[in-house]
N, C-alpha and C positions, 0 to 999 in steps of 0.2 A: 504494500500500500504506500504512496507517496506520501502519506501522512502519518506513516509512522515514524516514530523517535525512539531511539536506542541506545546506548553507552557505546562510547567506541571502542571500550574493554572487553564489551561481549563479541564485538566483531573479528577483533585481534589480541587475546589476552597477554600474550606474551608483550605487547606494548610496555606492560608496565611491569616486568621485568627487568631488575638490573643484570646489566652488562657493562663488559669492559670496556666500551668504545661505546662511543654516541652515536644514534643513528637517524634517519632521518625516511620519515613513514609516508608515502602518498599514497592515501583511499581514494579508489576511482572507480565509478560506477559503472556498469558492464551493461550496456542496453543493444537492440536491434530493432533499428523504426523505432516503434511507440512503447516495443515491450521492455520492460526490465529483468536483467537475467540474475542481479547479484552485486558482485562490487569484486576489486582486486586490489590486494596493496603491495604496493614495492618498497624495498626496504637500498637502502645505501646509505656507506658510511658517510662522514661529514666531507671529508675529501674526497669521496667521489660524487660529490652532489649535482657538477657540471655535467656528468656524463646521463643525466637519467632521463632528458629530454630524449637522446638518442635510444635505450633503452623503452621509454615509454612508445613512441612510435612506430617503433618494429614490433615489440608485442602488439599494439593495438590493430596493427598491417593484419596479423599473424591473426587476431581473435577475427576481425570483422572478414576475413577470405575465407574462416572457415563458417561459421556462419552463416555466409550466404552458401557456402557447395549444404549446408544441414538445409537449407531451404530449398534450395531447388530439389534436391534430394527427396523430400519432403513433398512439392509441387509433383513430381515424377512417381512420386506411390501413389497418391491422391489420383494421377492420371490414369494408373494401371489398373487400380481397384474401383472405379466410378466408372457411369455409364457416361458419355458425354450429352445424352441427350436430357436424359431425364436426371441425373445428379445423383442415384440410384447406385448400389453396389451393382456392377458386373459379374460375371464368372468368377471372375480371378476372388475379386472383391469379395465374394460369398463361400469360397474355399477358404478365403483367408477367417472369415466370422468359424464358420466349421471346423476347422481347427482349434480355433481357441476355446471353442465349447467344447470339444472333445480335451482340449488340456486341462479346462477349468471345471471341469463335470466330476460332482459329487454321484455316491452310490443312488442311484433311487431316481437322480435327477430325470426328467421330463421333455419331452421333445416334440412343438408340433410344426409338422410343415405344409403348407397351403401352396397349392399351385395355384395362379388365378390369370385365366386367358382370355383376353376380350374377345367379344360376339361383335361383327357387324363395324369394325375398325375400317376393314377392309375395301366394304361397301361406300362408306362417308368416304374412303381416301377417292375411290373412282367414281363417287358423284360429286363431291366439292373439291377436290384437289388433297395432296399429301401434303400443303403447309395447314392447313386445317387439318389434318387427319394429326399432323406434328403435334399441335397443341392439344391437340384432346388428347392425347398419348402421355403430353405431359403433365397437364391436370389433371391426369387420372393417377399417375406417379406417385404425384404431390396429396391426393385425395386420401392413395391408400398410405401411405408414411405419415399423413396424420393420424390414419383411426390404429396403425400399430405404435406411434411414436415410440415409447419407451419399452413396449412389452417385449420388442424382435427388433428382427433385419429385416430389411428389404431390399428383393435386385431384379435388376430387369434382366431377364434370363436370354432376352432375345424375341426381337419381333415387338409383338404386344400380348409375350408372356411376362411374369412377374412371378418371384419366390416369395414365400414370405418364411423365415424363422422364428420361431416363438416359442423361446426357453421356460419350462416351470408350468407350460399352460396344458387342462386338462382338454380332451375334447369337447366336451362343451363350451370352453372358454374360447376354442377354436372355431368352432360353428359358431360361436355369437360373433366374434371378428372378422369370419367371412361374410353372415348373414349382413352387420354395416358394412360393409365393403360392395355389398352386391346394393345393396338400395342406395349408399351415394353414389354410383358410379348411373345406377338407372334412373333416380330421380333427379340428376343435378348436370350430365352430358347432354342431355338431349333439350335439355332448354338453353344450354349454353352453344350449343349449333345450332338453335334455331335465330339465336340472336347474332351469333357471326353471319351466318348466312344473309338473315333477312326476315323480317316479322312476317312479311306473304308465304313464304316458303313451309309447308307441312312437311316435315320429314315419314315417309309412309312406314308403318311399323317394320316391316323385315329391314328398314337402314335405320333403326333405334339402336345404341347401345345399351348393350349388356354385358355381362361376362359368367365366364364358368367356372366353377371351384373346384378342387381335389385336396382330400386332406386324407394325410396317416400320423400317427403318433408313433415314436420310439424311446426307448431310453437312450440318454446324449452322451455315453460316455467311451462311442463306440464309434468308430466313422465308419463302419460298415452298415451298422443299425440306419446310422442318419443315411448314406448312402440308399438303403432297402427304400428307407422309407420314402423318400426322395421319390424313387421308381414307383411306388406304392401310390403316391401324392397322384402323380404323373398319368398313372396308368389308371386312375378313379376315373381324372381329369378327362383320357381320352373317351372312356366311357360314353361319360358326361354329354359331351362332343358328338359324338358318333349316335346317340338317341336325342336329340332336340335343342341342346344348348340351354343355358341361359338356368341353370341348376348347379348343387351343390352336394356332394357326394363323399362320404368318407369313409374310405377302405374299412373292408371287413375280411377279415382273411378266408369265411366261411362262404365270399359269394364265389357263386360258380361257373359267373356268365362274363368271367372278365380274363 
């Protein structure tokens, strides 16, 4: 905090240690851009007090070039693990979350995964054009990372599919997650195309959106589990798909017809 105050003893106790020779202390605050990282002190004796200009500017050469290579660095995961379109974990992105729930997975812990594929994307792209088909692609992105905010991840797996992960949640917590997912995407897209396009403009129900669900549960302590279940998600999903669309299904390992 810029407003905090502190003893300079606490920062460097040895300050107020005797020694055999005098020395001579500069506290210098370590920032990049706007952030602040810390502070550094250089110490030199009283004869060599002339030389710490030269000293202090090659360190500070030395902190601010590495710095920026931790930022771009930083810029360049950010690029590998994001979708560019929708701002959305990727593949890579979503492998990287799956992992770390399989390293940070207690016994017992909980796993639900959601495939959710839009209905009728395709249709808006080749009746109003793909920058319109863009945007509603990506308020729908934005719609569904609102209603999982903190409970998962979300990535666009490609196309105008979407993952969704959500540690700790039962099925039911699952099915309610998709259930708001499926009525903001049906009650809130299709009045928002009707108002890009034009208020005369009826959109005729089969170029409505919608979308499809699939969901399986695993325990997360396993990356083949989460793997299964992935497939599992997937394969409700094409179900889903392949008898009418625009429903919500969740693997049972008992059905027979899949």
């Amino acid at each position: 905090s810029s407003n905090e105050i502190f003893e300079t003893k606490k920062m460097l106790p040895q300050i107020h240690e005797d020694r055999e020779e005098a020395s001579v202390f500069y506290f210098v605050p370590v920032h990049f851009i706007s952030d602040s990282l810390g502070y550094f002190v250089l110490q030199c004796s009283l004869d060599q007090e002339h030389k710490i200009n030269h000293v202090f500017r090659n360190w500070m050469r030395y902190v601010n070039n590495a710095l920026k290579m931790i930022a771009v660095q930083n810029k360049l995961r950010i690029f590998s693990e994001r979708d560019a379109m929708t701002g959305l974990y990727n593949r890579r992105g979503m492998k990287v979350q799956l992992d770390k729930m399989c390293d940070n997975a207690r016994q017992g812990d909980y796993l639900m995964v959601c495939v959710v594929d839009m209905d009728g994307l395709k249709k808006i792209n080749d009746t109003y054009g793909h920058l319109l088909g863009d945007t509603v692609l990506q308020k729908v992105a934005k719609e569904i990372n609102t209603v999982v905010a903190e409970k998962g991840f979300v990535g666009r797996y490609g196309g105008d599919e979407f993952i969704l992960l959500l540690p700790d949640k039962q099925v039911e917590e699952g099915v309610k997650i998709g259930e708001q997912i499926y009525k903001e995407i049906a009650d809130g897209f299709c009045k928002e195309i009707e108002e890009r396009v034009g208020h005369e403009v009826v959109i005729p129900k089969e170029k409505k959106l919608s979308c499809s669900i699939g969901i399986a549960a695993c325990e997360a302590g396993s990356k083949e589990r989460l793997i299964r279940a992935l497939s599992q998600a997937d394969q409700v999903l094409y179900h889903v798909k392949k008898h009418g669309k625009g429903r919500m299904m969740v693997y049972n390992s008992t059905d027979k017809d899949m």
